[in-house]
Structure formats: structure tokens, C-alpha cells
PAZAPA-4460 file (N, C-alpha, C; in steps of 0.05 Angstrom, whole numbers, plus 32768, in hexadecimal, padded with zeros to 4 digits):
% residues 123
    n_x    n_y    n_z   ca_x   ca_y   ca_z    c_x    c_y    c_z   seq   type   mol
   7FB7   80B7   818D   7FAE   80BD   8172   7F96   80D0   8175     1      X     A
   7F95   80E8   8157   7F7A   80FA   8169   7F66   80F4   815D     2      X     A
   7F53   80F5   8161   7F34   80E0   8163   7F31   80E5   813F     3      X     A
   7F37   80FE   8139   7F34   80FB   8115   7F4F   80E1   8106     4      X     A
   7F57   80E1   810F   7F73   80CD   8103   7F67   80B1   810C     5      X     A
   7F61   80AA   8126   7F57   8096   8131   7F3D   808B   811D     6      X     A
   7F26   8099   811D   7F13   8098   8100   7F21   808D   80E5     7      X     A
   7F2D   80A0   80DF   7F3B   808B   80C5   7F4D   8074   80C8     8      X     A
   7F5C   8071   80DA   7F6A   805E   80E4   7F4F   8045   80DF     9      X     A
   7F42   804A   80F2   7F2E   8036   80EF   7F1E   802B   80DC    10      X     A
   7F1A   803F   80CF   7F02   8042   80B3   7F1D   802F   8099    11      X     A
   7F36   803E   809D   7F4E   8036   808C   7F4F   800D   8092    12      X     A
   7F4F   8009   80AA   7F55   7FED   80B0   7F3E   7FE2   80B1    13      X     A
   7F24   7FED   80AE   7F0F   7FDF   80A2   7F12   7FDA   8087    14      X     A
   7F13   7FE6   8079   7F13   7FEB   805D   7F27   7FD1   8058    15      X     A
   7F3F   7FCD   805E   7F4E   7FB5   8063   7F49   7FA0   8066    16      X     A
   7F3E   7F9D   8076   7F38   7F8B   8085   7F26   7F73   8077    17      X     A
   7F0E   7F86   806A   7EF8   7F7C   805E   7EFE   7F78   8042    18      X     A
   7F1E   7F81   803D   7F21   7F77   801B   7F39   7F6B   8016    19      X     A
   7F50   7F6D   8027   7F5C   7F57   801F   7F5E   7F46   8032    20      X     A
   7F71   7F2B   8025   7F73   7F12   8039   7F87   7F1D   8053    21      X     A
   7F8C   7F09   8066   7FA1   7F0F   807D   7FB5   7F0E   8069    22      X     A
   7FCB   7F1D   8076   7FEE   7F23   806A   7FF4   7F41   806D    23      X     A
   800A   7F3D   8058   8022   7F59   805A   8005   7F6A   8053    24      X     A
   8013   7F83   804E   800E   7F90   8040   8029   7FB1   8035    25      X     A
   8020   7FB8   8020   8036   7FBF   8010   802D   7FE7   801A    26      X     A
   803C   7FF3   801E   802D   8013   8021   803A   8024   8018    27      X     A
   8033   8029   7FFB   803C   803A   7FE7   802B   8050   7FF3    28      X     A
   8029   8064   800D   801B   8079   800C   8033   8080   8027    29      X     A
   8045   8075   802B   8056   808D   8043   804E   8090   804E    30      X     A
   8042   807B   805C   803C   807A   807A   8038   8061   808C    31      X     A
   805B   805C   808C   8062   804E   809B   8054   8041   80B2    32      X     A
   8045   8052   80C2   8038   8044   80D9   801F   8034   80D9    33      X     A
   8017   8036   80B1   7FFF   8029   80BB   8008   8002   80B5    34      X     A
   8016   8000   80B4   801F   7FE2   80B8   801D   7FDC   80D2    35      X     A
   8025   7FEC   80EF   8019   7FE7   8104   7FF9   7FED   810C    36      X     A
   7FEC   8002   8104   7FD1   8006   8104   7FC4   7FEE   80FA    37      X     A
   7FCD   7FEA   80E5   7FBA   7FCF   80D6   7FC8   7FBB   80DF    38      X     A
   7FCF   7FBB   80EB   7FE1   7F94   80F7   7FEB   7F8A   80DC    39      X     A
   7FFA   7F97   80D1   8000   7F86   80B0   801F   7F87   80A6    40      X     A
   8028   7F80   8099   8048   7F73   8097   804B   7F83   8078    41      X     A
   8067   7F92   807C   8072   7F95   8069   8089   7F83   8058    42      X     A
   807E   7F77   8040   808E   7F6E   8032   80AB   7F6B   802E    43      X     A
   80AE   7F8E   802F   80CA   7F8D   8025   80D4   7F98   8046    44      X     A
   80EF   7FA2   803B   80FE   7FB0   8052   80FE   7FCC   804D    45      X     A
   80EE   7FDD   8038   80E2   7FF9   803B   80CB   7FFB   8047    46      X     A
   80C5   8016   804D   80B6   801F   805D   80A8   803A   804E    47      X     A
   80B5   8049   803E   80AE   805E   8033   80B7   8056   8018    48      X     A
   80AD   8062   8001   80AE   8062   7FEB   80C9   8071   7FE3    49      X     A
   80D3   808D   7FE8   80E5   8095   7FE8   8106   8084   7FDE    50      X     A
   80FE   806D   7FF3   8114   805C   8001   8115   8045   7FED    51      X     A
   8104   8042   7FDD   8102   802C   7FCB   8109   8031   7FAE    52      X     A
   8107   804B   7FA9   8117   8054   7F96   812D   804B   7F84    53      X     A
   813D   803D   7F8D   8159   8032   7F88   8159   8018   7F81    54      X     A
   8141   800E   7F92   8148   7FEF   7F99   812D   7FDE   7F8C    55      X     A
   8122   7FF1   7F79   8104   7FE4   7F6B   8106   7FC9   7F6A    56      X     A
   811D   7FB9   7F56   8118   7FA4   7F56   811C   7F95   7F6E    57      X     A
   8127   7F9C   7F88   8127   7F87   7F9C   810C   7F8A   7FA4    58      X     A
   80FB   7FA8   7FA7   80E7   7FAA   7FAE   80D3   7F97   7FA3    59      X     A
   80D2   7F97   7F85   80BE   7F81   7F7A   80C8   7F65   7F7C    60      X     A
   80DC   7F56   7F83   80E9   7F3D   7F83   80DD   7F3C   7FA0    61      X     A
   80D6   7F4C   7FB6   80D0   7F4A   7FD6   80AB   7F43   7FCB    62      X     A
   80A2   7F57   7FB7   8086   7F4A   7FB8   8080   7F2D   7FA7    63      X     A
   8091   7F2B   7F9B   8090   7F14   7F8C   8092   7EF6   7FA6    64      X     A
   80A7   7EF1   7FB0   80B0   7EE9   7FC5   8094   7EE6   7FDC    65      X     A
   8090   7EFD   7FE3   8074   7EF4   7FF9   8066   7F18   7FF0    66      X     A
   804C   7F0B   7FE2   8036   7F1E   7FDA   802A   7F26   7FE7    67      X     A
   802B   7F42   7FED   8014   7F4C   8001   7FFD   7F48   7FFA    68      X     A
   7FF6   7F48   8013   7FCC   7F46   800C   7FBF   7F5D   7FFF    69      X     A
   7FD2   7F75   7FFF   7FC1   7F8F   7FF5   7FD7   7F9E   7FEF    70      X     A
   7FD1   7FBE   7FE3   7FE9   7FCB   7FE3   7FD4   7FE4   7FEC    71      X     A
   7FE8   7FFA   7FFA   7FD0   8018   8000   7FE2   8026   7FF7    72      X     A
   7FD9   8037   7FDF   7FE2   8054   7FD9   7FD1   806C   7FDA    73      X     A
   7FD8   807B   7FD4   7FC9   809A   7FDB   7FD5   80AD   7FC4    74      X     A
   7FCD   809F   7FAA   7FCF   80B5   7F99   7FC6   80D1   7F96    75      X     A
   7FD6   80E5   7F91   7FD9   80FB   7F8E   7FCF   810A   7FAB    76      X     A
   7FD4   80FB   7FB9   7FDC   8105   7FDE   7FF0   8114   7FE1    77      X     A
   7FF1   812A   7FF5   800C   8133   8003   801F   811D   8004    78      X     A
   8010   8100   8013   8020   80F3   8021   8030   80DC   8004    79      X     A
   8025   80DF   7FEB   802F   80D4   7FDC   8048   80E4   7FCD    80      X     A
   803C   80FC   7FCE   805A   810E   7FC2   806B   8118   7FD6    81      X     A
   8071   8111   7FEE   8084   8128   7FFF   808E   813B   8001    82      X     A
   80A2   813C   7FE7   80AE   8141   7FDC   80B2   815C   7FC4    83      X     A
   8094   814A   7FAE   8091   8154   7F9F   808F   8145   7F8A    84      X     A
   80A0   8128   7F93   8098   8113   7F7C   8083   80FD   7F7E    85      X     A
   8071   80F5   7F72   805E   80DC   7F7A   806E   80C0   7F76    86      X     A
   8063   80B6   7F81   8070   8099   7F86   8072   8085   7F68    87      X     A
   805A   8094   7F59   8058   8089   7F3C   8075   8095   7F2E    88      X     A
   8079   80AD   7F30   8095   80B3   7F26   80B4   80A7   7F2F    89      X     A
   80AA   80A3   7F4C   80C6   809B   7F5A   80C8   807A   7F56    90      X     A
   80B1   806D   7F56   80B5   8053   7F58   80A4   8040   7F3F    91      X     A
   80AA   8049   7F28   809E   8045   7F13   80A0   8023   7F08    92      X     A
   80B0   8018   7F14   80B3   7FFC   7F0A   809E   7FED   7F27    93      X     A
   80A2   7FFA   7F38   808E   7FEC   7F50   8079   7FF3   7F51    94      X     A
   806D   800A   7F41   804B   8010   7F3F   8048   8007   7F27    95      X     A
   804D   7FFC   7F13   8054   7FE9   7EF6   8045   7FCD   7F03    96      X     A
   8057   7FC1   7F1B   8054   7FAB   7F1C   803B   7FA4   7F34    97      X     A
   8037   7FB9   7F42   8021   7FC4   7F55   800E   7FBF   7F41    98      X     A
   8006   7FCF   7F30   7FE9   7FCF   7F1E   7FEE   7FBA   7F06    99      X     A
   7FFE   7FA4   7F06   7FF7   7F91   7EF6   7FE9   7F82   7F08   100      X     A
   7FF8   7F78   7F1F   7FEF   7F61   7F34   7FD9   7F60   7F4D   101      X     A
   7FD4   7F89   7F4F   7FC3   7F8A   7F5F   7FAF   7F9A   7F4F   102      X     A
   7F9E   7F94   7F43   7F8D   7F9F   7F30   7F76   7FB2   7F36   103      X     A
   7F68   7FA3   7F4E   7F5B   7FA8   7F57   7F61   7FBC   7F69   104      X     A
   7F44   7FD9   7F68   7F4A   7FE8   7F76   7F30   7FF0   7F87   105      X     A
   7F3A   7FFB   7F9D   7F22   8001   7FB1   7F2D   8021   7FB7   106      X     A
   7F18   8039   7FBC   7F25   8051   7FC2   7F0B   805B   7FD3   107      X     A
   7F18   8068   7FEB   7F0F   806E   8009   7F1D   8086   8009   108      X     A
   7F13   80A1   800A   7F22   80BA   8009   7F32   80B8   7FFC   109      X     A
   7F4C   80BD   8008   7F6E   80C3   7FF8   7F76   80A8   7FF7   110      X     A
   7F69   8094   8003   7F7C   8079   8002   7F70   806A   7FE6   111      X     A
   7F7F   8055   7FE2   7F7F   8049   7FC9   7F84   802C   7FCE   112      X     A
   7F73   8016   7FD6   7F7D   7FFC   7FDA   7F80   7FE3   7FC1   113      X     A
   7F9A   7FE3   7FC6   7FA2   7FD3   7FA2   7F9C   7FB3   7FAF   114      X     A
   7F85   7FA3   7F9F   7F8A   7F86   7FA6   7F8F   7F75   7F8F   115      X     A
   7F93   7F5F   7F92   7F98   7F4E   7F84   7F83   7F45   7F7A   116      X     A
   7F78   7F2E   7F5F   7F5D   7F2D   7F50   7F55   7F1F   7F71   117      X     A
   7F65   7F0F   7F79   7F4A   7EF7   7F92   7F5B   7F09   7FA6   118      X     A
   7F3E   7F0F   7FB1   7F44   7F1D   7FCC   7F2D   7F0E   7FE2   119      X     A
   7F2E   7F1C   7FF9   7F25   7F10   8013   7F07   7F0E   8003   120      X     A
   7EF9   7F19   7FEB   7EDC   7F12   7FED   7EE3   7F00   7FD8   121      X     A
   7EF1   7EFB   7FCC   7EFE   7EED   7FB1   7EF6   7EE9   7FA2   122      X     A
   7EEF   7F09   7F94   7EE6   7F13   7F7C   7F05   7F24   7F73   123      X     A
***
């Protein structure tokens, strides 16, 4: 990893670390690998947003089922539109149910950490 990626990697799983509890976590920002960077568990059986498209409600029945500790998006990122579309357009019933349940927000550059009202400081 090159020492600028490594920096945020770090700074990113701090930021984590220090706000939500242990568990999944959900990564509405397309980038699959940071579930290994951060040692953290994806909920569902997507990995990219793209891919969840179709399957919203299984997607939100997977967070219902076992709640991640956090969710990371990266609104109005490259890495949120790919494409061209943002993840708010593509997956509109799962960022619906994202910002009812995870209210709380924390923002570190481009990232965006969605928690739930009791988090690791349990405020």
C-alpha cells in the first residue's frame, strides 16, 4: 500500500474505531477492501453498491437481521458515482433506511461515518 493510502487507511480505521462499537460494518462508498483494512464484516452478501441495486429489500432485511456498527459512504466521491450515478440515486430505499437508523454523522475528508444514536461513546 503507498504510504499516502496507508495514512488514510489508518487515520480511516481510527476514525472507526473510536466511534463505533465492534461488528459489521456496511460500505456504501465502493470500496470493497476496506472491510479487510478495518477488520469489519459485511452484513449483507454485496460488496459494491452497484450490485445492490435489485435486491434493496434483501439488502435492508440483511441490516435488520444483524446491524452494523457503522455504515461509510463518500458522498459525492468519484468512488460513490462510478459510473455517473450516486448511490443515493441507485439505492434509494437503502440510503432511506441508512439515514433513519444511522443518524448520526461523523465526516473526515470524503468519508462519511453513519452511526447509530448509541455508539462506542454512547452518545
Amino acid at each position: 500500500v503507498p504510504a499516502d493510502e496507508l495514512a488514510e487507511l489508518r487515520s480511516l480505521r481510527a476514525l472507526v474505531e473510536a466511534n463505533a462499537k465492534p461488528g459489521g460494518m456496511l460500505d456504501l462508498s465502493n470500496r470493497p477492501a476496506l472491510y479487510f483494512f478495518l477488520d469489519r464484516v459485511n452484513p449483507t452478501r454485496f460488496y459494491q453498491v452497484p450490485m445492490m441495486e435489485f435486491f434493496q429489500d434483501e439488502v435492508i432485511a440483511d441490516l435488520k437481521r444483524t446491524p452494523p456498527a457503522c455504515v461509510l459512504l463518500q458522498p459525492g466521491s468519484p468512488a460513490d458515482a462510478p459510473d455517473g450515478r450516486s448511490s443515493e440515486s441507485r439505492i434509494p430505499r437503502v440510503r432511506a433506511y441508512v439515514t433513519e437508523h444511522f443518524p448520526r454523522t461523523i465526516r473526515a475528508g470524503e468519508d462519511v461515518l453513519a452511526l447509530p444514536l448509541t455508539s462506542r461513546t454512547g452518545t
